[in-house]
N, C-alpha and C positions, 0 to 999 in steps of 0.2 A: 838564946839559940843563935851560932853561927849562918853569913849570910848563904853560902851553898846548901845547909841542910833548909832553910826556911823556902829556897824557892823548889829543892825538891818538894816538900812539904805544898808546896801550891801546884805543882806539876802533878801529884796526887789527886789536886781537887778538879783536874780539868774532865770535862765529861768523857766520857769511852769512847771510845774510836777517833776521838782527835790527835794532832800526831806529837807528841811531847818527849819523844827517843830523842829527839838532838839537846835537851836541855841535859840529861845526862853527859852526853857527848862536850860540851861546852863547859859543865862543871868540872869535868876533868882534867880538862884544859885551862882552867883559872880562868873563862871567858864570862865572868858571872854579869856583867853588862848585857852581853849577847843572849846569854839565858832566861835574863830578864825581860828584854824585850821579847825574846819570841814568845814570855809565858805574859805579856803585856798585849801583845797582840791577839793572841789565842784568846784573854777575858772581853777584846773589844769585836771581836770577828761572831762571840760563843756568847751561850748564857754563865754570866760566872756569877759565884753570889759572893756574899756580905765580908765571908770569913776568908775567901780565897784574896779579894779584894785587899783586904786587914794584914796580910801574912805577905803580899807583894809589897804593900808599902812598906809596912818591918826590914824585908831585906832591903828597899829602895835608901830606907834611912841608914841601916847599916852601910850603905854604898854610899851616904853622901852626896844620893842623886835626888837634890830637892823637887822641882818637878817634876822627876816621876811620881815621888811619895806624893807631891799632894793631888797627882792625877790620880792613883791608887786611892785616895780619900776623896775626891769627886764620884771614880765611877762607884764606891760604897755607896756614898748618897746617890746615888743614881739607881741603885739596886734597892734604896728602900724606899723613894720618893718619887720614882721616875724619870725620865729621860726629854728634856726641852729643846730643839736645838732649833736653832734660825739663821736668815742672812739677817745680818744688821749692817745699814750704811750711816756711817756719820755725818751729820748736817755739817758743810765747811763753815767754818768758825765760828760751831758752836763748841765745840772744845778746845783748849790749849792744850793740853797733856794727852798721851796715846793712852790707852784701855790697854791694863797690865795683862797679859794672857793669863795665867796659874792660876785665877778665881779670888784674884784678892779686893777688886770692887766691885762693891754692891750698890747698885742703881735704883733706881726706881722707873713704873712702867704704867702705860697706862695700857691695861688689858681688859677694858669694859668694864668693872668695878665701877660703882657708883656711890657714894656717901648718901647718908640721912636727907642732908641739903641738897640735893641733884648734882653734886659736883661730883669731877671725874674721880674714883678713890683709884691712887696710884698704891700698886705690890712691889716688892724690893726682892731683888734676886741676885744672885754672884754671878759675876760675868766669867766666862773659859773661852780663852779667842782658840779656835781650832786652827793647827797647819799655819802658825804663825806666833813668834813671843808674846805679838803686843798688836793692838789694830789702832793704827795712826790717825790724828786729828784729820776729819774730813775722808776717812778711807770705808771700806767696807773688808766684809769677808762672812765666815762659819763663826757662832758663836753655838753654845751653852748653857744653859740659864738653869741655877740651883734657887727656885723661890725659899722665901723664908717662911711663907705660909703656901707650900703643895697643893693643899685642896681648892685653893684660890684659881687656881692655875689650869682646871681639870675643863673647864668647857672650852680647850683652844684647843684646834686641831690642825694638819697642815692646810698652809693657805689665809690664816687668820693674821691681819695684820697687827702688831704694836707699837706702840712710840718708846721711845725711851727718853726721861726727862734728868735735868738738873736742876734739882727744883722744882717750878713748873713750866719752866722754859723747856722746851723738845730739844732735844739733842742728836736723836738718831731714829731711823725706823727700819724696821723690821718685819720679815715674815716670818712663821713659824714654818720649820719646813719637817717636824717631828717634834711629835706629844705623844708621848708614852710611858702610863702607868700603868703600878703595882697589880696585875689581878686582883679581879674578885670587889675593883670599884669599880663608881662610877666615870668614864674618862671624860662624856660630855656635857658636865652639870652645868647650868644657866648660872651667868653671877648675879653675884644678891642684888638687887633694885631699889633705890632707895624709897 
């Protein structure tokens, strides 16, 4: 499928009464950048689901716009696992290298988790630096967080703090400033105790 038919194709799935007449207008005009963002914004503004999500990335790849595609594959996962998002600051020189934006490292955290043995049990999650490439050794900002295990993740709510480690060295800490899942769970399960 051609990339103007695939973002008409998502301009279809946006919900009724939202405004999606200029993505036409823009297709016409070979502005398929411009019609992407406004149907990129409208999924981040609206409730979008799985398959609208799936059909923006499609055209974002056909565009050779890699961050968009893989933000179009974040907010997927976001739509079937929930939505985590925090301030995180980085301890100064506890990193050398800046935190890639686009959800390419996965950290580890200490989110109340407990092992067998009373030790802290650290969760791994993909990091998305918001409204910025990359978050710089020693910097802060909006981050993300795509756990590898969701249901781990469900008794944090805004306000809860976390560490983020390398290792078990801390490297950064964090508040959650939004936790939000899938209906029809549980969002504030206690974690498991060892």
């Amino acid at each position: 499928m051609d990339v103007p038919e695939l973002l008409r194709q998502a301009a279809r799935q946006v919900p009724a009464g939202l405004p999606v007449a200029d993505v036409d207008s823009y297709l016409a005009h070979g502005e398929w950048e411009t019609a992407l963002d406004v149907l990129l914004d409208l999924g981040d503004a609206h409730p979008a689901t799985t398959s609208f999500w799936r059909t923006l990335g499609d055209a974002a790849h056909g565009m050779r716009l890699d961050r968009s595609a893989a933000w179009c594959a974040w907010r997927r996962r976001e739509v079937l696992h929930g939505v985590i998002r925090a301030e995180l600051r980085l301890l100064p020189g506890a990193r050398r290298h800046p935190i890639p934006g686009a959800g390419r490292l996965r950290s580890l955290w200490n989110i109340g988790l407990v092992t067998p043995a009373g030790e802290p049990g650290l969760a791994v999650a993909l990091i998305w630096v918001e409204f910025a490439p990359d978050l710089p050794p020693g910097g802060r900002g909006s981050v993300r967080l795509a756990p590898l295990t969701a249901a781990d993740w469900r008794h944090l709510g805004p306000g809860d703090p976390i560490t983020m480690h390398d290792g078990r060295a801390v490297c950064g800490a964090a508040v959650i400033t939004e936790a939000a899942f899938p209906a029809g769970r549980d969002h504030r399960r206690r974690p498991p105790a060892g």
